[in-house]
C-alpha positions, 0 to 999 in steps of 0.5 A: 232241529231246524224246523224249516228243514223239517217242514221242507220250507225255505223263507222268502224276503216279503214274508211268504214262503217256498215249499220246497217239497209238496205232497204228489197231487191228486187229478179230479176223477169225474168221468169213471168210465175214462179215468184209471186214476185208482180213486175213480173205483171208489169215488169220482171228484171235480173242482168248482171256483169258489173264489177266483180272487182268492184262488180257492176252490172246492173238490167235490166227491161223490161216491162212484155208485150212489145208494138209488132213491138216496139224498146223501149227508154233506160233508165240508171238510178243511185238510190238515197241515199247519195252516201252513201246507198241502192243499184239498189237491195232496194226494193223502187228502184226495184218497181219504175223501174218496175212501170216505164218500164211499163208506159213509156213503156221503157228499164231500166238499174238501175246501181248498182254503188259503194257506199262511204266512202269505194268508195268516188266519183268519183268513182260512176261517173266512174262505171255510166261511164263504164255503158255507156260505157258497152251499147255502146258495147252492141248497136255495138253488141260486144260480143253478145248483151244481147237478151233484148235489142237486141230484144227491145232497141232503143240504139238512144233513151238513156236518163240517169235518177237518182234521189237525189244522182242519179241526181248528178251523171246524171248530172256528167257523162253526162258533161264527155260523151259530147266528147265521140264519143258513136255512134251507142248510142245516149244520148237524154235527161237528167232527173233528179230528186231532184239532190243532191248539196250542198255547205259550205253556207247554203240556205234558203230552208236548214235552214227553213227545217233543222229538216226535217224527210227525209233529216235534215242537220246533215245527209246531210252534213255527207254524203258529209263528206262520199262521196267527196274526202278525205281533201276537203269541200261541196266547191267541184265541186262534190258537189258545183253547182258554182264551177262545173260551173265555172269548165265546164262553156264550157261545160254545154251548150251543156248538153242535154235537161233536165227534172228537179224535185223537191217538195217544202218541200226538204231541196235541193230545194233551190239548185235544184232551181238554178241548173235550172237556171244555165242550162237554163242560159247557153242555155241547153233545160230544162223542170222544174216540181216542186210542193208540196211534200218531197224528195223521195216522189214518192217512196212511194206516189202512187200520187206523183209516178204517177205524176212523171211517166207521167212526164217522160213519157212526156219528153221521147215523145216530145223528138222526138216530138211526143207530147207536154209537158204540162208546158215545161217551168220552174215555177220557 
């Protein structure tokens, strides 16, 4: 199969690409009063410039009808996509975070990050950087802190949230914030949905679904020709789960509790797999959720998304011991 055909992307002569079909975009839903945009009955949202030189921003959500008297967790999420595709605007990732500032009920900032091969990482682990940081300033009130999360964040509950690529990139910014000193904000958990790793060595899980109709390996391995450093291989720390362990092998202990996911049906399982292993290896706290399903299922089953919903809801919960986690043990 030809992958570019399949991604829907067509090479350009400096090395960028055109993507010939993108996802249908999502409008912000700030004033629900004035907006019929269907989102706006679960959630309103806006955009805030991050970085103007690098043309990112962030989409913040907020559930339509807040809990009175309430802070609300803090959600930095990283949208999927190869490192390649879509952006915080497609119109899957828009639904999903409303869908999920409602249930939580929670605050989300869905970054809107630079994409590869025109911004290979890490550059995206820069701008989830600069995001953390840009959150930090608004918790200290620099510059005024935007009325939203003045008005409804708690900045001590800040969990960094993404899925496929997304999950990648939780997993990277959170090793390099680990030093930082972030107060007032607090980072209190990782969730991280069907991570994005790969390796040259192939696993079973990537040869038994190497056809499949979401992620068939043509397309992943040319992503990760897109997205890793220009003249390096899938034996990347970027991309590589036993390079980046050996890597931060000092450092992945002291990771915050994770909520990882998968389905038994994606191509990456076999990875996101020992990605749960290495982390309960080295001593991080980990809630594992797999079963039955293919990648990016929950952006599209409205069963699989509720599943995933309560199991974030969950998470975020009992990390101030507020409930139990019903399977907080990994079922591998």
């Amino acid at each position: 199969m030809d992958p570019f055909k399949f991604l829907k992307i067509s090479p350009n002569p400096d090395g960028s690409i055109t993507r010939l079909s993108p996802l249908p975009t999502a409008p912000t839903t700030e004033d629900a009063a004035a907006d019929s945009d269907p989102s706006a009955q679960r959630a309103l949202s806006k955009d805030i410039l991050l970085n103007p030189n690098h043309k990112t921003f962030l989409r913040i959500f907020r559930p339509r009808t807040p809990p009175p008297n309430t802070k609300l967790p803090l959600f930095i999420y990283f949208h999927g996509g190869g490192f390649v595709l879509f952006s915080a605007t497609s119109r899957p990732f828009h639904d999903s975070c409303c869908s999920m500032a409602a249930h939580t009920p929670a605050l989300i900032l869905s970054v809107e990050y630079r994409l590869a091969p025109e911004h290979r990482l890490p550059a995206a682990y820069d701008d989830a950087m600069e995001s953390i940081m840009w959150v930090q300033k608004q918790a200290m009130d620099i510059n005024s802190c935007d009325p939203w999360l003045s008005d409804y964040a708690d900045f001590s509950r800040c969990f960094l949230m993404g899925s496929s690529a997304g999950g990648n990139i939780v997993y990277n910014a959170a090793l390099r914030v680990l030093d930082v000193d972030l107060s007032p904000l607090k980072v209190e958990g990782l969730i991280i949905n069907q991570p994005l790793f790969g390796g040259v060595e192939r696993t079973e899980s990537e040869i038994r679904f190497i056809n499949d109709r979401i992620l068939p390996l043509p397309a992943n391995d040319l992503i990760w020709e897109f997205a890793l450093p220009k003249d390096t291989d899938r034996d990347h720390e970027y991309c590589n789960l036993k390079v980046s362990e050996t890597t931060h092998s000092a450092d992945i202990g002291r990771l915050q509790r994770c909520l990882v996911c998968g389905h038994d049906e994606d191509p990456l399982v076999d990875r996101q797999r020992e990605f749960m292993k290495m982390l309960e290896a080295r001593g991080v706290n980990v809630v594992g959720r797999f079963d039955d399903g293919w990648h990016g299922m929950e952006l599209f089953d409205p069963l699989k998304a509720q599943a995933f919903y309560d199991s974030v809801k969950a998470f975020v919960n009992a990390s101030r011991g507020n409930v139990n986690v019903a399977g907080a043990t990994s079922n591998i």
